[in-house]
N, C-alpha and C positions, 0 to 999 in steps of 0.2 A: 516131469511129464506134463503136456498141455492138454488138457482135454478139450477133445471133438467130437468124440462120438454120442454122446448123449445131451449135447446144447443142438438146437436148431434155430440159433441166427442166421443170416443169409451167411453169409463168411464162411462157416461152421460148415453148414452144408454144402460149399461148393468144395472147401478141402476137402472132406469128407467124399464128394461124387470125384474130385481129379484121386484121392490115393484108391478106392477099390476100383478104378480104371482097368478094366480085363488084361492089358499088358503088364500091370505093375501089382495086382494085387496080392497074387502070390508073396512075392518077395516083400512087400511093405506091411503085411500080415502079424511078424512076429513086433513089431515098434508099434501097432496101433491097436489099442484094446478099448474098455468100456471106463478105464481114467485119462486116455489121451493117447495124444502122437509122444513118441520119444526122438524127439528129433533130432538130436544129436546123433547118435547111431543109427538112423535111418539115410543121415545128409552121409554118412560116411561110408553106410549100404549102396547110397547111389553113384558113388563115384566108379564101383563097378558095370554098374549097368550101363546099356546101351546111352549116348547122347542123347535120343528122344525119351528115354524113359526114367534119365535121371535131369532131364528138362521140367519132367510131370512131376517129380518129386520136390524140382526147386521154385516151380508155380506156386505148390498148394504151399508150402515152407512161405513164399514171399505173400501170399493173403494170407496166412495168418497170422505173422510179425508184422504185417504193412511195410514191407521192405522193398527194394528197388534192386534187387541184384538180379533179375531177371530181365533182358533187353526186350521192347516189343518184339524185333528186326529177328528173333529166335525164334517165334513160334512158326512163323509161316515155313522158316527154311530148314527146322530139324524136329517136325512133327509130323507125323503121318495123317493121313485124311481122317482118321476115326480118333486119334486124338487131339487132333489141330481143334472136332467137330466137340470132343469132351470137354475140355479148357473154356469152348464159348461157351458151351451148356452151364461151366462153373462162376463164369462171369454174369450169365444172366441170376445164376440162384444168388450170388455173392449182390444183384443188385436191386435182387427184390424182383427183380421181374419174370421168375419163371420158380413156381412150387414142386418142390417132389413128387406129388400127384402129377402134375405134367409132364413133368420131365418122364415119370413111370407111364405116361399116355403116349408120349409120343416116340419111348422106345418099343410099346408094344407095339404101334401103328407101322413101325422102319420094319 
């Protein structure tokens, strides 16, 4: 198991904001606790789900292996507008350029 949830490097928290994502979170619930994602059983939880919601599960997977199996050319065409809008929010935490205080400011303010 990797842990996420109790590190807050930018990485760490953008996985962390793409898996409790309101469409995915129920389901990605029982693999992700307070030692880590269990990804293994999670990548294989997603192959059930919708195209766009096991796209969100193979984003936060590809930032936190640093891996490439996610194409750019996927997110605009099989994501919906609220999580096309999740995934930038998780690149700007993943770049340093946006805090969970703000990101928690400017969902209050939406």
């Amino acid at each position: 198991m990797d842990n996420v949830t109790g590190l807050t490097t930018p990485d760490h928290l953008a996985v962390r904001h793409i898996l409790t994502s309101p469409t995915i979170a129920e389901r990605v619930a029982p693999f992700v606790d307070a030692d880590g994602v269990d990804w293994y059983p999670l990548l294989v939880e997603a192959e059930s789900m919708s195209s766009g919601e096991s796209l969100l599960v193979r984003i936060a997977y590809d930032l936190w292996h640093a891996g490439n199996d996610v194409a750019l050319r996927e997110l605009p065409r099989r994501l919906d507008r609220t999580s096309f809008r999740r995934v930038v929010e998780a690149l700007e935490l993943s770049r340093g350029e946006l805090s969970e205080n703000e990101l928690g400011a400017l969902g209050a303010a939406a």
